[in-house]
C-alpha positions in Angstrom: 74.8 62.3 137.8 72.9 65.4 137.2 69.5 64.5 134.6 68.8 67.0 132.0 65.9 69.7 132.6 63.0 68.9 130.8 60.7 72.2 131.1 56.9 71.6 130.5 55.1 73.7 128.0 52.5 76.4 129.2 49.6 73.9 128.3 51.4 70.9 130.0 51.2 73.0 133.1 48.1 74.3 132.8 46.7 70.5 131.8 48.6 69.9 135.5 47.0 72.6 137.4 43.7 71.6 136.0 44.3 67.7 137.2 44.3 69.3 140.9 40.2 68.9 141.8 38.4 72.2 143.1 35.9 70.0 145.2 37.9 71.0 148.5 39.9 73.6 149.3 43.4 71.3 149.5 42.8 71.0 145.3 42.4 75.0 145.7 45.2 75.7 147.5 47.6 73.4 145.5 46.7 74.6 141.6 47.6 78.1 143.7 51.3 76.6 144.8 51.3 75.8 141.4 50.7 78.2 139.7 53.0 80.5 142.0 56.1 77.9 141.6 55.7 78.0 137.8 55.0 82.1 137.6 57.4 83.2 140.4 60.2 80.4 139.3 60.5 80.1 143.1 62.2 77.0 144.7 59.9 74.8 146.6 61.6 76.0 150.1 61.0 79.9 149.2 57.2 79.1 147.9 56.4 76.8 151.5 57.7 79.8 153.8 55.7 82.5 152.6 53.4 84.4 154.8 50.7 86.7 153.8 52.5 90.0 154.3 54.7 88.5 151.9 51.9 88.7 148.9 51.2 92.3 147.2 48.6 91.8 145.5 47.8 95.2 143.9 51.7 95.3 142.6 51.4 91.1 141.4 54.8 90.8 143.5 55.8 88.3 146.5 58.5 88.5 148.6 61.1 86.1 149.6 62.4 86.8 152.6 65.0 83.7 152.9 66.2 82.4 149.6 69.3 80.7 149.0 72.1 81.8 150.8 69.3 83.4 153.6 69.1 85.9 150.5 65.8 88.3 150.4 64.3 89.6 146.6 61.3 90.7 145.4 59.5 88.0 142.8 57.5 89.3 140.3 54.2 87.5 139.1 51.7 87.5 136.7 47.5 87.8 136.9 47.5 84.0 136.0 49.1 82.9 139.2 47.4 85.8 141.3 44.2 84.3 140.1 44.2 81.0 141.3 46.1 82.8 144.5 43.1 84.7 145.3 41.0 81.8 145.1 42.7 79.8 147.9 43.1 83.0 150.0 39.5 83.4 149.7 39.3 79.6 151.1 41.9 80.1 153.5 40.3 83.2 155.0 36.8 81.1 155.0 38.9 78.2 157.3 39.9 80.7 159.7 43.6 80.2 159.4 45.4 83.4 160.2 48.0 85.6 159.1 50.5 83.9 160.8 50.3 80.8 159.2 52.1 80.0 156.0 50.5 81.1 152.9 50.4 77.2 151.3 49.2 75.7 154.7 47.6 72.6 155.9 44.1 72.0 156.2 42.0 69.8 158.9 41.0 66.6 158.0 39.4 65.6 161.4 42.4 63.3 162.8 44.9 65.6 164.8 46.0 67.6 161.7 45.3 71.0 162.6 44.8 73.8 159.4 47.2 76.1 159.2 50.5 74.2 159.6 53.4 74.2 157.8 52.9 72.2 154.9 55.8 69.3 153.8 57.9 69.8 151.0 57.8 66.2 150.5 53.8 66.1 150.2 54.7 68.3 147.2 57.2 66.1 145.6 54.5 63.0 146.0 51.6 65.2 144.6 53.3 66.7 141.2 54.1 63.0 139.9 50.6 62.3 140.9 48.5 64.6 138.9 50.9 64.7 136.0 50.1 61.3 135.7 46.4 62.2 135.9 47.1 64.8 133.3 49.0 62.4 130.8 52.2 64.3 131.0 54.9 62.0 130.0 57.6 63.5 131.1 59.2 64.0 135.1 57.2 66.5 137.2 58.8 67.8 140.3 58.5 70.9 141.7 62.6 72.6 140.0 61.3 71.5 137.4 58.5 74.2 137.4 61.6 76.6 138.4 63.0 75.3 134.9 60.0 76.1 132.5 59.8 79.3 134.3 63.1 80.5 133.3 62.4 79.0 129.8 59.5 80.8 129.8 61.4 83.9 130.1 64.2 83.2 127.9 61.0 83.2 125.3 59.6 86.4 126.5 63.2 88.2 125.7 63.8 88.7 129.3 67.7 89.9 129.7 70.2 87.4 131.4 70.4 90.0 134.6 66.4 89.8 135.2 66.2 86.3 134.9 69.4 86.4 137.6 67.1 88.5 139.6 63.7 86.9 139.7 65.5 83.2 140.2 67.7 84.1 143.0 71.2 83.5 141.5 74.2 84.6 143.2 75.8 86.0 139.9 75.0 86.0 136.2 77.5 82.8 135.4 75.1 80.6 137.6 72.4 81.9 135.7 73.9 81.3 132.1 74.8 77.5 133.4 71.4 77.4 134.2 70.2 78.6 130.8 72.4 76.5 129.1 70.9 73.7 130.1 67.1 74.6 130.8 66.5 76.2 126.8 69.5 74.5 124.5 66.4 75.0 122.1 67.3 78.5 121.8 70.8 77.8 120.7 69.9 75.9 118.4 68.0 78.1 116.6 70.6 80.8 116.5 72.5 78.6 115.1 70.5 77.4 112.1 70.2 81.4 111.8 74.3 81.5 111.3 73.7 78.7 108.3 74.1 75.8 110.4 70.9 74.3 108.4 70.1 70.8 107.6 70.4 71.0 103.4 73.5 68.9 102.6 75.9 70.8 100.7 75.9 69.5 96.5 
């Protein structure tokens, strides 16, 4: 049984990002993962297997070099996300992890974890639930679901159905308006209490 997508709003994410603690540079490095899975709509797969040449910093883009279907794109994100991206990077340089580590990396704790590892996608899925409760968010965290407020988040901007196609990675534009379908029913809504589908019972 598929569940229904429940997007967070911008300040639900933000309140999420801000549960992650800048004491150490693992809280660093995860309000950047983030930040990039909610800005870049990436999947959790795409956002663990970049590298630093896959960053552009001065053009705010990232590229994913094996999306679904071993499918490359170019991702576009905004200053928000490359913010708290240059923080970790900064922190990453600082830890001497190189350039061919992945961008979203592990760090040393002093048993036999070595930094710069591949980092788990299931440490992810443990962590989201974790600080959303630490945020009071009542509602199901997991990492698609950052793919879905992302798309919502576009829908809102006025993004057409081809660039939202684009940045997510869909094969074709009927995946995509499945997708939409279910991630922002909000929006049909509204079009059609535009039509004169309102709520004023008829005398």
């Amino acid at each position: 049984m598929t569940r229904s997508a429940e997007p967070l709003t911008a300040e639900e994410v933000r309140a999420l990002i801000k549960s992650s603690s800048t004491r150490g540079p693992s809280g660093i490095r995860n309000r950047a993962l983030i930040a990039v899975l909610w800005r870049g709509g990436l999947r959790i797969g795409e956002a663990l297997a970049l590298y630093p040449r896959d960053l552009d910093r001065d053009a705010g883009t990232v590229r994913v070099r094996h999306g679904k279907g071993d499918k490359t794109r170019l991702v576009c994100i905004d200053a928000e996300a490359l913010a708290h991206l240059d923080r970790w990077l900064d922190w990453r340089a600082r830890l001497g992890v190189g350039a061919r580590a992945p961008v979203f990396c592990t760090i040393a704790t002093g048993t036999t974890r070595r930094a710069g590892e591949a980092l788990d996608a299931s440490y992810v899925r443990q962590l989201l639930p974790r600080l959303a409760r630490r945020a009071g968010i009542d509602k199901r965290v997991h990492a698609h679901g950052l793919r879905h407020t992302h798309a919502l988040d576009l829908v809102t901007a006025g993004a057409t159905i081809t660039d939202i196609r684009d940045q997510l990675g869909h094969a074709n534009v009927a995946t995509t308006d499945a997708y939409l379908r279910r991630v922002a029913p909000a929006d049909r809504i509204k079009r059609l209490r535009a039509l004169g589908w309102d709520l004023e019972p008829v005398a």
